[in-house]
BATORDREN-662931 format. One record per atom (N, C-alpha, C): atom name; z, y negated, x. Coordinates in steps of 0.05 Angstrom, whole numbers, plus 5000, padded with zeros to 4 digits. Last residue first. Layout:
<sites>
["CA", [Z, Y, X]] ...
</sites>
This chain:
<sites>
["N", [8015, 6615, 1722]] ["CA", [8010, 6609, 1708]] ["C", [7999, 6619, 1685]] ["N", [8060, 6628, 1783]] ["CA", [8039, 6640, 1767]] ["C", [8038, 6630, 1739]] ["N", [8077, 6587, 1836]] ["CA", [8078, 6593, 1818]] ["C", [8052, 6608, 1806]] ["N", [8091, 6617, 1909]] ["CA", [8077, 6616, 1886]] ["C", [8086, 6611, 1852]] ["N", [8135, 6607, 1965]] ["CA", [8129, 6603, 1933]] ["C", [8108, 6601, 1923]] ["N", [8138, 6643, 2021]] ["CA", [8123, 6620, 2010]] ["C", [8122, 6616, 1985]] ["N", [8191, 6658, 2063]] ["CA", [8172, 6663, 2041]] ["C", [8171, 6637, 2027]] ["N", [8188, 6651, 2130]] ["CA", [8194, 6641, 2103]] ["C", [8178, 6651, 2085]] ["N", [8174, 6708, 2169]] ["CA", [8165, 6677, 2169]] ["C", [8178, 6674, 2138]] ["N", [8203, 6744, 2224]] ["CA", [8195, 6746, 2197]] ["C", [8193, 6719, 2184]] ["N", [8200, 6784, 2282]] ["CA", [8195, 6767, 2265]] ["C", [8189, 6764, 2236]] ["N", [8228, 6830, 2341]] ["CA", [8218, 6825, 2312]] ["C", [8222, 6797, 2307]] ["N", [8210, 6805, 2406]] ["CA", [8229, 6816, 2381]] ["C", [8213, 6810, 2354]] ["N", [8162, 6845, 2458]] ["CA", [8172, 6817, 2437]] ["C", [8182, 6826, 2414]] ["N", [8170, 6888, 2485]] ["CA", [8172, 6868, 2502]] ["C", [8171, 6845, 2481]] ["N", [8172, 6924, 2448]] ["CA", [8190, 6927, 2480]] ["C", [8187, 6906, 2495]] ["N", [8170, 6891, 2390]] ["CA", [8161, 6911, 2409]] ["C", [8181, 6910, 2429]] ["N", [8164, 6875, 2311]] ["CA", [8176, 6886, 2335]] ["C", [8164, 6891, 2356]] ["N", [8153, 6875, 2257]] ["CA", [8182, 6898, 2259]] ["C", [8187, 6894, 2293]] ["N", [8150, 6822, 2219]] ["CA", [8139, 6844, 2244]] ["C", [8161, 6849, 2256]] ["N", [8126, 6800, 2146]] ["CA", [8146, 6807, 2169]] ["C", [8134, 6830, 2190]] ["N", [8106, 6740, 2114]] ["CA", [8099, 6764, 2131]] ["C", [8120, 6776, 2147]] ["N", [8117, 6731, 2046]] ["CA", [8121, 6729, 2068]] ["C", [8109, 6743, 2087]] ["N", [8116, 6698, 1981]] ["CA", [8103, 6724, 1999]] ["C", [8114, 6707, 2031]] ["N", [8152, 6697, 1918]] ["CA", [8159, 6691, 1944]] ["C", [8143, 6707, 1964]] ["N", [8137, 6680, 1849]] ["CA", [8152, 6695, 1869]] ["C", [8148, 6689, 1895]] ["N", [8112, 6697, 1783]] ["CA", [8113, 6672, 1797]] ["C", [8133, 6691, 1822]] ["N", [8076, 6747, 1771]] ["CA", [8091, 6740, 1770]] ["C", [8096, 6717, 1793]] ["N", [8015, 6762, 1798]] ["CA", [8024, 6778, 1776]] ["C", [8057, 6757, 1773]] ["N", [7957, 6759, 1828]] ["CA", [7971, 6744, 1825]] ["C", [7987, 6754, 1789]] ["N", [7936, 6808, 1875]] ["CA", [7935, 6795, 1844]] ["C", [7962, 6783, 1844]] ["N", [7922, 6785, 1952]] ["CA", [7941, 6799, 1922]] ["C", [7939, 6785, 1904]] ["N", [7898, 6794, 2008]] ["CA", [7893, 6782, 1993]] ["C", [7911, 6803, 1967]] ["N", [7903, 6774, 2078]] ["CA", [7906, 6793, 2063]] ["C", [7907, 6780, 2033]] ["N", [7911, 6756, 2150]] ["CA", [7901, 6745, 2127]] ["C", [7903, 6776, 2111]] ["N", [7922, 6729, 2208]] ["CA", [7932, 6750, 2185]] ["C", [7920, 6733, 2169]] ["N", [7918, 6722, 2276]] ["CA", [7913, 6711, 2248]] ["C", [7921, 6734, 2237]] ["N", [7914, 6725, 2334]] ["CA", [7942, 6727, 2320]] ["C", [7936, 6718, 2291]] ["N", [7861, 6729, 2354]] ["CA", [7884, 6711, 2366]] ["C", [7905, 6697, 2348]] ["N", [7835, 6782, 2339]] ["CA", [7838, 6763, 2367]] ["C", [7856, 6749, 2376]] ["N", [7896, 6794, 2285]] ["CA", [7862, 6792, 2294]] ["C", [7858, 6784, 2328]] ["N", [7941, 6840, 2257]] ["CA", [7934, 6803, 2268]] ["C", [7904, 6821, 2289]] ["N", [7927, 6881, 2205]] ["CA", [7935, 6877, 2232]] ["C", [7925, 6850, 2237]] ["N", [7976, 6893, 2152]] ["CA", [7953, 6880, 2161]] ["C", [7947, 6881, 2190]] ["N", [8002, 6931, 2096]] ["CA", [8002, 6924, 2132]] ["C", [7976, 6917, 2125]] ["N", [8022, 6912, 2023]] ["CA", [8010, 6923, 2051]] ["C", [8019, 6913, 2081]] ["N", [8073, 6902, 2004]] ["CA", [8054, 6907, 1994]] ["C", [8039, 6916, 2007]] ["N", [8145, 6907, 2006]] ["CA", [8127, 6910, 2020]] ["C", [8094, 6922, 1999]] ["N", [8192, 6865, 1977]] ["CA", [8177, 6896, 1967]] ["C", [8149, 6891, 1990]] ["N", [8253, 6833, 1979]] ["CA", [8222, 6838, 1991]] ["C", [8213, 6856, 1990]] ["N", [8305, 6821, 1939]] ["CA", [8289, 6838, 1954]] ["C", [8268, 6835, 1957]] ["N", [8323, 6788, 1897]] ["CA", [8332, 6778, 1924]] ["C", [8327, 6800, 1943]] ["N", [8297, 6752, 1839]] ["CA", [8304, 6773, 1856]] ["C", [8315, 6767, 1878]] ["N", [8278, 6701, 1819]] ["CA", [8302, 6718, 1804]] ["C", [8312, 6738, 1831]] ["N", [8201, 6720, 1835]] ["CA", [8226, 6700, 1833]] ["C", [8256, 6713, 1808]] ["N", [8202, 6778, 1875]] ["CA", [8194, 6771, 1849]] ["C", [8214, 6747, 1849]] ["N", [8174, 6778, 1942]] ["CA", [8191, 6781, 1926]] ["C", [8189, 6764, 1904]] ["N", [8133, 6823, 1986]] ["CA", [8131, 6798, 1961]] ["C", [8162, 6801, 1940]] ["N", [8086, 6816, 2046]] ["CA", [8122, 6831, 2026]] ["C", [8118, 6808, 2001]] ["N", [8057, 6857, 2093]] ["CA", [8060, 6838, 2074]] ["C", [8078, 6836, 2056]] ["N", [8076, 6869, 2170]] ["CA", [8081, 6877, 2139]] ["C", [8077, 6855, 2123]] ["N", [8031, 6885, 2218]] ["CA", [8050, 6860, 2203]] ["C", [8055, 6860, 2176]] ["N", [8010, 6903, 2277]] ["CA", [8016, 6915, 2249]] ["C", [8033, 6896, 2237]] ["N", [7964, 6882, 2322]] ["CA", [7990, 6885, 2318]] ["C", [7999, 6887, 2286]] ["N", [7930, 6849, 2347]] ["CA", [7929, 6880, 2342]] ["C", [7953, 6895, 2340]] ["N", [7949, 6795, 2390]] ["CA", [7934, 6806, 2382]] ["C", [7948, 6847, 2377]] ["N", [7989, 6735, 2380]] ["CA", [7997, 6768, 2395]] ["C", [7976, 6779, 2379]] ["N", [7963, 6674, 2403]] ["CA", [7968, 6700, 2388]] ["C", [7969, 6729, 2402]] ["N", [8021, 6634, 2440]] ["CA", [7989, 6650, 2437]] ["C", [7999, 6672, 2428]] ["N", [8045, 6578, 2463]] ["CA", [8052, 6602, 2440]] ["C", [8019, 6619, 2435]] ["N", [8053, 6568, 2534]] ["CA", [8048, 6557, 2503]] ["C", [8050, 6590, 2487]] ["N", [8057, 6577, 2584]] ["CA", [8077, 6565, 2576]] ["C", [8067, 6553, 2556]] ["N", [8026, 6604, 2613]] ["CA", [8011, 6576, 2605]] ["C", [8036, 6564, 2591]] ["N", [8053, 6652, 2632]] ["CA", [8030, 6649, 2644]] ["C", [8018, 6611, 2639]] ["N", [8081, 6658, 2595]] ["CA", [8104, 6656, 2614]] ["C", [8087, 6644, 2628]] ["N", [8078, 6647, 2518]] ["CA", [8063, 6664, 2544]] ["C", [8078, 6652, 2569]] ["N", [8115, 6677, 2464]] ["CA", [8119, 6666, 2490]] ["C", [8097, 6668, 2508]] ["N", [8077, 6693, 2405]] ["CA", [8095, 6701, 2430]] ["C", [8086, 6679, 2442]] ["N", [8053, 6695, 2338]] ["CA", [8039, 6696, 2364]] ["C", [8067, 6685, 2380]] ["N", [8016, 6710, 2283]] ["CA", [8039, 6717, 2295]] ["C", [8028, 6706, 2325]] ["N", [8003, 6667, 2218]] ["CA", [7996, 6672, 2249]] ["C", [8015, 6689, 2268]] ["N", [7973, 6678, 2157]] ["CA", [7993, 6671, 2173]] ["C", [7981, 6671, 2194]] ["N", [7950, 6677, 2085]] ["CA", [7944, 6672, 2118]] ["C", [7973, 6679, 2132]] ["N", [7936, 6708, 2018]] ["CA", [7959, 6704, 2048]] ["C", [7958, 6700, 2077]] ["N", [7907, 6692, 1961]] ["CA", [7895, 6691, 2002]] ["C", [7931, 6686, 2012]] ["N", [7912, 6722, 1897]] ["CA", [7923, 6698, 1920]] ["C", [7908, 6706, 1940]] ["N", [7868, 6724, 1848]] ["CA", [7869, 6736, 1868]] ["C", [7887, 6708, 1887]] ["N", [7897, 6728, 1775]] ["CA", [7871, 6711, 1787]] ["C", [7883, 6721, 1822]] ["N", [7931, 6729, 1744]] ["CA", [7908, 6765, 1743]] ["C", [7890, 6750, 1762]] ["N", [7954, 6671, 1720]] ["CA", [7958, 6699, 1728]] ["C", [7929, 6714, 1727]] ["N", [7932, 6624, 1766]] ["CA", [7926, 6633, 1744]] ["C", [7929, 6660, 1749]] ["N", [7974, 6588, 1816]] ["CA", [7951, 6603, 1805]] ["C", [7949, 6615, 1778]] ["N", [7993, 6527, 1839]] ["CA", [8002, 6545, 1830]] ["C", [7978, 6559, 1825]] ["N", [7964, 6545, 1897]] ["CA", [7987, 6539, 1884]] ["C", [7985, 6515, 1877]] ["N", [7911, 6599, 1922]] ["CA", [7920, 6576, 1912]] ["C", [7952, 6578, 1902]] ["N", [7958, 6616, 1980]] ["CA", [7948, 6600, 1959]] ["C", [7920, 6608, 1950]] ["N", [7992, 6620, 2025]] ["CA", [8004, 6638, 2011]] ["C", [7989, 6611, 1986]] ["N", [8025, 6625, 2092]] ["CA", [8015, 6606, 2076]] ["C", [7998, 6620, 2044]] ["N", [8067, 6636, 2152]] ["CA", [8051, 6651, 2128]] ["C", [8047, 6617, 2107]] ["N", [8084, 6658, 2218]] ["CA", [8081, 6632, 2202]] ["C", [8063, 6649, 2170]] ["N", [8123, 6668, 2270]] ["CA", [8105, 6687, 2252]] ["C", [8116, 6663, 2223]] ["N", [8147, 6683, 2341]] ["CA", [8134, 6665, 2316]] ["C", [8117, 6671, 2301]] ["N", [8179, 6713, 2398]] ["CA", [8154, 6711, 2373]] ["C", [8159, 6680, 2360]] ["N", [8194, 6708, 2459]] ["CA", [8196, 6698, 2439]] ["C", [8170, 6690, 2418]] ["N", [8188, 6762, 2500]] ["CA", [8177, 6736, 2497]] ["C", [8180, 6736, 2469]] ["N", [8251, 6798, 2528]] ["CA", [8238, 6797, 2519]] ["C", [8214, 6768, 2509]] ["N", [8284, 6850, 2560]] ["CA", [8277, 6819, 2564]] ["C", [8250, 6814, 2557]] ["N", [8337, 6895, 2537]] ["CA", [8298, 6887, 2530]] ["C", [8302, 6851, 2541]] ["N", [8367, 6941, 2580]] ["CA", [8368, 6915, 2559]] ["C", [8337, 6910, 2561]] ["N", [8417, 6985, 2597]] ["CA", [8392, 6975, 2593]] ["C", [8388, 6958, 2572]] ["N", [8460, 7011, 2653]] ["CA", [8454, 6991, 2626]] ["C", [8436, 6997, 2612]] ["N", [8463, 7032, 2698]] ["CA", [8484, 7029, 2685]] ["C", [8478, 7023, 2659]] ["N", [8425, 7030, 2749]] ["CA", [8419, 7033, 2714]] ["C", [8449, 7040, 2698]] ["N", [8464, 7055, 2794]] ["CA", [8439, 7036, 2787]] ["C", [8433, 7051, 2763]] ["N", [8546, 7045, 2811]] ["CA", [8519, 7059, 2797]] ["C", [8496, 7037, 2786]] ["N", [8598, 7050, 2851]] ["CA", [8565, 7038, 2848]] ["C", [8551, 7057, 2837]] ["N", [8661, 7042, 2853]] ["CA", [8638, 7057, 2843]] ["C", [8617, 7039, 2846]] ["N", [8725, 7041, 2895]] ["CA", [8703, 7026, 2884]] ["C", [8678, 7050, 2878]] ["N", [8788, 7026, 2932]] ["CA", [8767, 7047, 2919]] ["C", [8745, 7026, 2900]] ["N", [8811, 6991, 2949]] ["CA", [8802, 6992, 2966]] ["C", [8780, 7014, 2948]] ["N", [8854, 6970, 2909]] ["CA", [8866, 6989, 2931]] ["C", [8848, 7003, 2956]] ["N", [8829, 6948, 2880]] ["CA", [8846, 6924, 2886]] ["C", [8858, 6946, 2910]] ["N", [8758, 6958, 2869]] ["CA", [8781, 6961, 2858]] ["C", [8804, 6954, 2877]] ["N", [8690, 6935, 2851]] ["CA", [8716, 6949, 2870]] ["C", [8742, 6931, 2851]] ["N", [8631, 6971, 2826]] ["CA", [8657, 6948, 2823]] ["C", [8680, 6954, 2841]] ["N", [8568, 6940, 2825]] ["CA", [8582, 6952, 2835]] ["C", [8609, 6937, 2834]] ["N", [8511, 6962, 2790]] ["CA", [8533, 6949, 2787]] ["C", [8546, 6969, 2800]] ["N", [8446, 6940, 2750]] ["CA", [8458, 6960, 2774]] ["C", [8483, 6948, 2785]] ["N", [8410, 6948, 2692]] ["CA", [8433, 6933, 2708]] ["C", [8448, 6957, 2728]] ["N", [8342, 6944, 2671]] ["CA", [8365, 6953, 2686]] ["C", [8389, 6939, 2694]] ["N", [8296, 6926, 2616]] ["CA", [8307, 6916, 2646]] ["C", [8334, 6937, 2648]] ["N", [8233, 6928, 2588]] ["CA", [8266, 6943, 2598]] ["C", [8269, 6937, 2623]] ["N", [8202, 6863, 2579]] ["CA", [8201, 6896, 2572]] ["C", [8227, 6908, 2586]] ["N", [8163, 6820, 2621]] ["CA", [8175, 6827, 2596]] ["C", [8175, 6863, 2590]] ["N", [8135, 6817, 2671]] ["CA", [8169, 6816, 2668]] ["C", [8174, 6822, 2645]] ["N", [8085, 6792, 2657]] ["CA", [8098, 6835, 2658]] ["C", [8129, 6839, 2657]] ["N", [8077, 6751, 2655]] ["CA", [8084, 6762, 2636]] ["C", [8084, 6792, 2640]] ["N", [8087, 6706, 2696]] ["CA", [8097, 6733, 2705]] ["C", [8106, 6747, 2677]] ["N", [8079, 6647, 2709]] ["CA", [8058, 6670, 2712]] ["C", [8068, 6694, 2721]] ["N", [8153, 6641, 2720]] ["CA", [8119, 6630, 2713]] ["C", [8101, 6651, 2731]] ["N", [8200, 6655, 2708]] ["CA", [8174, 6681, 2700]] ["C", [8145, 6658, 2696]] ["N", [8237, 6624, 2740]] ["CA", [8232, 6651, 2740]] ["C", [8212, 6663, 2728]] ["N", [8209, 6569, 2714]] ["CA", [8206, 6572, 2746]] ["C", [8210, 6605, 2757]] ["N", [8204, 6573, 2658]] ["CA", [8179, 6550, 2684]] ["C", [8188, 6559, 2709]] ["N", [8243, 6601, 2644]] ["CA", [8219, 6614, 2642]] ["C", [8192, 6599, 2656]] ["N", [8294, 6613, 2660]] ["CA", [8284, 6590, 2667]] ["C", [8259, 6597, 2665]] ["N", [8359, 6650, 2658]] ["CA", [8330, 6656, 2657]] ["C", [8316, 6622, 2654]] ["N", [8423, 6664, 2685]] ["CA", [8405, 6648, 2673]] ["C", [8380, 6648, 2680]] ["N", [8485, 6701, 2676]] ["CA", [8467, 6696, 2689]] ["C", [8432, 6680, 2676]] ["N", [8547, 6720, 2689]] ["CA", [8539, 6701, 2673]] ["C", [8510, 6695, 2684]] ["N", [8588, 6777, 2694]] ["CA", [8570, 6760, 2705]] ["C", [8556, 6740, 2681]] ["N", [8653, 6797, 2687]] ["CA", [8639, 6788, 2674]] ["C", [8616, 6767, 2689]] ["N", [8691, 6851, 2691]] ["CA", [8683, 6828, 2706]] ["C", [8651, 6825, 2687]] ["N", [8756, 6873, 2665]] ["CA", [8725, 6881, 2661]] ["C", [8717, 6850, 2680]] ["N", [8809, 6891, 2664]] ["CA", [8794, 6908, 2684]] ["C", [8766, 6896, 2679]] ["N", [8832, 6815, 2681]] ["CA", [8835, 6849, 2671]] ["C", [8814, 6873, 2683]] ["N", [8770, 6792, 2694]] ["CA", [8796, 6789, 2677]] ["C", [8807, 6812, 2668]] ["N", [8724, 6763, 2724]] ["CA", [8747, 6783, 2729]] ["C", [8766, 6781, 2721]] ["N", [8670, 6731, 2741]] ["CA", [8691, 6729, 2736]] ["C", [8708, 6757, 2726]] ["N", [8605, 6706, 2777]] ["CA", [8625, 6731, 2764]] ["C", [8650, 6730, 2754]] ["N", [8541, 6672, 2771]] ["CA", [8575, 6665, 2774]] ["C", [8577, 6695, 2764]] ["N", [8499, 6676, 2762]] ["CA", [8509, 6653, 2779]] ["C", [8536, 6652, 2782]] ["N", [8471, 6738, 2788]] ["CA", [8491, 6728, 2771]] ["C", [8490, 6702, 2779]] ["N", [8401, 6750, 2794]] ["CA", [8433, 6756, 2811]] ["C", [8446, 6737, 2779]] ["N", [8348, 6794, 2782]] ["CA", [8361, 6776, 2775]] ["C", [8386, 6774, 2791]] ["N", [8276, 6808, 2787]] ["CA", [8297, 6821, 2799]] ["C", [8321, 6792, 2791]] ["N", [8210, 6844, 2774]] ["CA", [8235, 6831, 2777]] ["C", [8262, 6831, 2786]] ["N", [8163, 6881, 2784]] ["CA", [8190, 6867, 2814]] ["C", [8203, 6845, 2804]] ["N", [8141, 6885, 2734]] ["CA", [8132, 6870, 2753]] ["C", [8154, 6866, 2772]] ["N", [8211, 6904, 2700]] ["CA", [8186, 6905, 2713]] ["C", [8164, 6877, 2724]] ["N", [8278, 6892, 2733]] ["CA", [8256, 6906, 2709]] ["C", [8231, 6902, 2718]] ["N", [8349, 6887, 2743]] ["CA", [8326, 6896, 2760]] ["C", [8302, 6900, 2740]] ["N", [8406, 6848, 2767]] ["CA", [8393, 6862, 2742]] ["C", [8356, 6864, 2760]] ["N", [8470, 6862, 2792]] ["CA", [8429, 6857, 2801]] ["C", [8424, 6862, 2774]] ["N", [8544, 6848, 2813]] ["CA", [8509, 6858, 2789]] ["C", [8485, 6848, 2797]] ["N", [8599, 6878, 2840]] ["CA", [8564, 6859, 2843]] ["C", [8544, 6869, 2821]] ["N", [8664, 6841, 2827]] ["CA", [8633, 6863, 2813]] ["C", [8614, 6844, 2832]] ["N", [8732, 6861, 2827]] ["CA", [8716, 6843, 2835]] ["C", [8684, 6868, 2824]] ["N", [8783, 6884, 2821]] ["CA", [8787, 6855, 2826]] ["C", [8755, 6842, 2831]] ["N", [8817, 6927, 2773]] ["CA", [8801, 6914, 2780]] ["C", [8788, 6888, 2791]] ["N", [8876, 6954, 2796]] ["CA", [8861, 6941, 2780]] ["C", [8835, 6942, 2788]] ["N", [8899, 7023, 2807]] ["CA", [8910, 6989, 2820]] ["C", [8900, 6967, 2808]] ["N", [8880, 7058, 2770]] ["CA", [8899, 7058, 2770]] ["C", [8914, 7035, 2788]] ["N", [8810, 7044, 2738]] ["CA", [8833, 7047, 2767]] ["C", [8857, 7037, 2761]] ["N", [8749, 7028, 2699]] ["CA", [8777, 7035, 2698]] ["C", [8787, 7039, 2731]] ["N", [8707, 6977, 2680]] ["CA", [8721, 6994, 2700]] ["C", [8740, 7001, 2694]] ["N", [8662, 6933, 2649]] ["CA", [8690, 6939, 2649]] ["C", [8697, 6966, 2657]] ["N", [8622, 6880, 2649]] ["CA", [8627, 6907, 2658]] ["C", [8657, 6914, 2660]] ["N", [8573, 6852, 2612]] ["CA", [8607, 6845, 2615]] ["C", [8601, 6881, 2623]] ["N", [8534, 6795, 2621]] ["CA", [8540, 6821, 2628]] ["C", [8559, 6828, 2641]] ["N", [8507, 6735, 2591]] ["CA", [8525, 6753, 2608]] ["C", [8523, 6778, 2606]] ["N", [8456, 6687, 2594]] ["CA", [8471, 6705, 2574]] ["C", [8488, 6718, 2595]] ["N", [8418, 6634, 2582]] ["CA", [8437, 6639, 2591]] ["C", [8451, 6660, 2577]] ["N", [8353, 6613, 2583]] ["CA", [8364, 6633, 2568]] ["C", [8387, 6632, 2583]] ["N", [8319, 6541, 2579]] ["CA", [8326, 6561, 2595]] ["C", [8347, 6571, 2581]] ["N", [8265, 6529, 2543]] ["CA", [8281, 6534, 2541]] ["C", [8297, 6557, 2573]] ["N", [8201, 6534, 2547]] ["CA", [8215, 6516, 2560]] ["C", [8244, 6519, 2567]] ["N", [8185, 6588, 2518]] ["CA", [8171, 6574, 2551]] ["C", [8178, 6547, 2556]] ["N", [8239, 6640, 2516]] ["CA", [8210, 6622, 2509]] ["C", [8191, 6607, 2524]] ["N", [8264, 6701, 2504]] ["CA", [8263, 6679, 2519]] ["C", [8237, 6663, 2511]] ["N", [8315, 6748, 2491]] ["CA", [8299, 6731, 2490]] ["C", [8287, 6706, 2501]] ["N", [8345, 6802, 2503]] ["CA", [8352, 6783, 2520]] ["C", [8324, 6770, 2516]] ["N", [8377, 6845, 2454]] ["CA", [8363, 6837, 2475]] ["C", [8367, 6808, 2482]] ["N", [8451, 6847, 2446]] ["CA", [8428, 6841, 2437]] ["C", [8413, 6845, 2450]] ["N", [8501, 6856, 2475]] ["CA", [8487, 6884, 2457]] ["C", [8462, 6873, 2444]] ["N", [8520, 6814, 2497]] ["CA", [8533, 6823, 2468]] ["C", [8526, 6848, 2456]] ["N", [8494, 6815, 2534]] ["CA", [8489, 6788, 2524]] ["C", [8504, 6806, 2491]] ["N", [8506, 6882, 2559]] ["CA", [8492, 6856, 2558]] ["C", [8489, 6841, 2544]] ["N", [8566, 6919, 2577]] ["CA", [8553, 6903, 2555]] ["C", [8530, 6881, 2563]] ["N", [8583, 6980, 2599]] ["CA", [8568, 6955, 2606]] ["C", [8562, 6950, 2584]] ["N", [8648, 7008, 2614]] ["CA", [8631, 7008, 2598]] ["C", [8613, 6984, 2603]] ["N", [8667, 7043, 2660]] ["CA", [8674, 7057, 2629]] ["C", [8654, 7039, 2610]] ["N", [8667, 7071, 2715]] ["CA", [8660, 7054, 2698]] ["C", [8655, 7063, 2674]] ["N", [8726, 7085, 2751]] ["CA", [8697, 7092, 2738]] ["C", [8694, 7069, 2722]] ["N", [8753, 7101, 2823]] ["CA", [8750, 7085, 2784]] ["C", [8717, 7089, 2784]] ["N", [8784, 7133, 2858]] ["CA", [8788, 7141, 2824]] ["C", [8776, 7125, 2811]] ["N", [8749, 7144, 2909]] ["CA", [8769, 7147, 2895]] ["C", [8766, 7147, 2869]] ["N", [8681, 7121, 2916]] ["CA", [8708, 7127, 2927]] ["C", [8729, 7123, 2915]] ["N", [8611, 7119, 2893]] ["CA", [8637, 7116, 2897]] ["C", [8653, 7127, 2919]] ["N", [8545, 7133, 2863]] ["CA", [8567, 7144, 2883]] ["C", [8596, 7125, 2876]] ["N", [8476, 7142, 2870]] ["CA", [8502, 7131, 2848]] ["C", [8526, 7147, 2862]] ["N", [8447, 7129, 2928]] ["CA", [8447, 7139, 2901]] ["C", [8473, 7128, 2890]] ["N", [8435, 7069, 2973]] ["CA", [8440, 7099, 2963]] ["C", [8449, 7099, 2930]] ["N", [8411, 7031, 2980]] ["CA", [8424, 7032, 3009]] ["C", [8430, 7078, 3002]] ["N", [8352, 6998, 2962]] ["CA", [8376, 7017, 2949]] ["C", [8381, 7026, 2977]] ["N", [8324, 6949, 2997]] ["CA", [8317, 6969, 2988]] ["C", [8349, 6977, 2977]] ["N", [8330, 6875, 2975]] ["CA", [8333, 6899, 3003]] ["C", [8346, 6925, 2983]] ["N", [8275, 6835, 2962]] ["CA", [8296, 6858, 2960]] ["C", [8303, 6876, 2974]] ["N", [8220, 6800, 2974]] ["CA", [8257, 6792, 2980]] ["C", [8278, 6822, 2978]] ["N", [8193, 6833, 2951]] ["CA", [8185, 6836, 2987]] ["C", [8211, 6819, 2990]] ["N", [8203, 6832, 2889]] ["CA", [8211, 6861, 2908]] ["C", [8205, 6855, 2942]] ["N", [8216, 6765, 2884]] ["CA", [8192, 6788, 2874]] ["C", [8208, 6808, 2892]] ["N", [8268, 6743, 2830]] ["CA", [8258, 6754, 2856]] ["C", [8227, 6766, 2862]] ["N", [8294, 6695, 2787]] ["CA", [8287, 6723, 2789]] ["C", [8264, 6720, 2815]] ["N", [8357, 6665, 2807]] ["CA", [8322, 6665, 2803]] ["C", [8316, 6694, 2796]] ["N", [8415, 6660, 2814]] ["CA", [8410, 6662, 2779]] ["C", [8372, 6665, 2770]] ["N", [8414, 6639, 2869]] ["CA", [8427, 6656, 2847]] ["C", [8421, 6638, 2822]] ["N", [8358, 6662, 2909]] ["CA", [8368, 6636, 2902]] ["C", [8385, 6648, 2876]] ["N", [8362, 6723, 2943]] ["CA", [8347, 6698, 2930]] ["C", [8369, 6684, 2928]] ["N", [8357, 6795, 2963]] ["CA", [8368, 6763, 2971]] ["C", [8349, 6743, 2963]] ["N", [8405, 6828, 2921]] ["CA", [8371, 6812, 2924]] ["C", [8379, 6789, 2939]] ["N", [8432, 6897, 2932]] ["CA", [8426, 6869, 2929]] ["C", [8398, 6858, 2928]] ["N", [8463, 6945, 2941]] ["CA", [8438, 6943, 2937]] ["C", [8434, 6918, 2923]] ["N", [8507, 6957, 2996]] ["CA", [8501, 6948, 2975]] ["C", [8471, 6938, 2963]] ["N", [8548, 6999, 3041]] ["CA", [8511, 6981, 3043]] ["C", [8513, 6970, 3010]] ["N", [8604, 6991, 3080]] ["CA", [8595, 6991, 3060]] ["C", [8561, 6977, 3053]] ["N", [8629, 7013, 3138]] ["CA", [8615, 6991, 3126]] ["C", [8600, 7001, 3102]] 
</sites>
């Protein structure tokens, strides 16, 4: 009898860890197949917001000399998350889970969940052989930024000082509204009108509760924006550039 390291929930919820039945054992197998390659949601991270439910896949593809007929996937990350597939499918050698995030009902009040998730995967093969390996993968499930800029007076008098506001601020999972991502480095950029590159002017850091503000001579009519490179738990952002004319 074969042990498998599963979740028992509702398929496609994410879990707390007192549902999960413990790892049965290490990375192992029988016979000849291996696993040759895991894809999540294409190779992107795995974003999310606070209404929207996220649907993405995880394509695993095995090698064996009889085929491949079948996969269990868990996806596993922090705070005791824990994910099942709603469905698997099996084409050729690679099996493909399809699995869905619901941020009102899987990550209410559960912003730790965000940050590196795992995929643990087991695949059998049509002659009875089969591999199980945990962490096969890794993928960022992440809270959906927003990053807004405003960029006046307009129009201004050249050599005279612009004010660049914005706001950065994420998914909260906890209130299911957008709140500032505090203390966080946010590039200022300015592109010359005619042009089609953003020249970084300064970093700023967002304040208490996600403001930006920063101030530039006003030298040529052109385009300011804010851009943010990023984290392990929220993807980069970058807000429209805002037209200035200079007078």
């Amino acid at each position: 009898m074969r042990l498998r390291a599963t979740v028992v929930a509702v398929s496609g919820a994410l879990a707390l860890s007192a549902l999960a039945v413990p790892a049965a054992q290490a990375d192992g197998g029988h016979g000849d197949t291996a696993l040759t390659e895991v894809v999540v949601n294409g190779g992107k991270n795995v974003v999310v917001g606070t209404t929207e439910v996220r649907t993405f896949t995880v394509a695993v593809t095995a090698a064996d000399d009889s085929g491949i007929i079948g996969a269990d996937l868990t996806l596993n990350g922090p705070g005791f998350g824990s994910l099942e597939p709603t469905d698997v499918d099996c084409l050729d050698n690679t099996c493909t889970g399809t699995f869905s995030v619901d941020p009102r009902a899987d990550l209410a009040y559960s912003n730790e969940k965000a940050g590196t998730w795992y995929v643990d995967a087991w695949v059998d093969a049509a002659d009875g052989d089969y591999v199980w390996k945990q962490k096969s993968a890794s993928f960022k499930l992440q809270r959906q930024s927003t990053l807004s800029v405003n960029a006046a007076p307009e129009p201004v008098v050249k050599g005279k000082t612009i004010t660049v506001t914005g706001k950065l601020a994420r998914a909260n999972w906890e209130t299911y509204t957008y709140a500032g991502y505090t203390s966080q480095p946010v590039k200022l950029q300015f592109r010359k009108a005619g042009t089609t590159t953003y020249t970084t002017v300064r970093t700023v850091t967002s304040n208490g509760t996600g403001q930006l503000k920063a101030t530039a001579t006003a030298a040529s009519d052109g385009y300011w924006r804010y851009a943010f490179a990023g984290t392990t738990t929220t993807p980069a952002a970058t807000a429209a550039g805002d037209y200035v004319d200079v007078r």
